[in-house]
C-alpha positions in Angstrom: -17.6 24.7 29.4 -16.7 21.3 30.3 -16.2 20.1 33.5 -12.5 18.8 34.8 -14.1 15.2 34.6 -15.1 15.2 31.6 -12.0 16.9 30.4 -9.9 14.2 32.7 -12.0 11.6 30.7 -12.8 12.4 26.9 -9.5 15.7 26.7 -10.5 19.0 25.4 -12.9 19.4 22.2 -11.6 20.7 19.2 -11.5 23.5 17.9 -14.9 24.5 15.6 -13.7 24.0 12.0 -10.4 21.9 13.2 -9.5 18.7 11.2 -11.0 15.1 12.9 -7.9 12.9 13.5 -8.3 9.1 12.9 -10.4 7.0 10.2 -12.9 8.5 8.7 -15.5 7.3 6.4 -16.4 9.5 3.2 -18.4 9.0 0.0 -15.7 9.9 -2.7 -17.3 10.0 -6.1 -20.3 7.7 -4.9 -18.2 4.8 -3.3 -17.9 4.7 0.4 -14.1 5.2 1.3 -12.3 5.2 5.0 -9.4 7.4 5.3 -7.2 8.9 7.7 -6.8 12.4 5.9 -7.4 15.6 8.2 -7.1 17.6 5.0 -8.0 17.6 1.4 -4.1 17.8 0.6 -3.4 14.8 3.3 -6.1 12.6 1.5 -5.3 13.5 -2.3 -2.0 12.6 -0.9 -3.4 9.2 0.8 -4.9 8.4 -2.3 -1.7 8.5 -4.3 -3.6 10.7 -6.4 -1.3 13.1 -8.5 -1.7 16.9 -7.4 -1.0 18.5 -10.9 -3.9 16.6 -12.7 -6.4 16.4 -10.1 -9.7 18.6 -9.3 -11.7 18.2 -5.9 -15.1 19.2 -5.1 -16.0 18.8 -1.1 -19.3 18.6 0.1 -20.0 20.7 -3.4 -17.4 23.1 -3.6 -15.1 22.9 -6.2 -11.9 23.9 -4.3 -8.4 25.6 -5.3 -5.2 24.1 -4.8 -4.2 26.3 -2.4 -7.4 25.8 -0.4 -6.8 21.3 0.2 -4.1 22.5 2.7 -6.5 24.2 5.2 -9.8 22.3 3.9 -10.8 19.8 6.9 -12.1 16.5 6.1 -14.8 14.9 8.5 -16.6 11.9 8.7 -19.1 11.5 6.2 -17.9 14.4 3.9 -18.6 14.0 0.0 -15.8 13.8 -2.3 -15.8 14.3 -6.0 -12.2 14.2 -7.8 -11.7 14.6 -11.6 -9.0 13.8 -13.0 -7.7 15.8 -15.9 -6.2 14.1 -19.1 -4.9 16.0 -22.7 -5.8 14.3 -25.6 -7.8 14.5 -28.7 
């Protein structure tokens, strides 16, 4: 437990698993990029990317839609993002 100085001085940790406010730097299909995403939604968003055509893999994981809402990104996460495209 932390001491009331150290609370006083640095605030309360958060919590295990909680999205890192602020910039952060990530490797996003191999290329360093700084962002200030706390979730997969927030930097597909940041990124202007559009949702409907767009896969993610974080730190190896290809993720659901409905998971980039409540999937935190951290400082020095790996991003891959595909982006879908019909053609022939």
């Amino acid at each position: 437990m932390r001491t009331k100085t150290a609370l006083a001085k640095h605030g309360p940790r958060p919590a295990a698993g909680a999205p890192i406010s602020g910039m952060k730097t990530l490797t996003v299909n191999g290329a360093e990029r700084s962002l200030e995403a706390a979730t997969v939604a927030g930097m597909v968003e940041e990124m202007g990317l559009p949702e409907p055509l767009v896969l993610v893999e974080h730190n190896g994981l290809a993720l659901r839609k409905p998971e980039w809402e409540s999937t935190p990104i951290r400082d020095g996460d790996r991003i891959e993002i595909l982006r879908i495209s019909a053609g022939g």
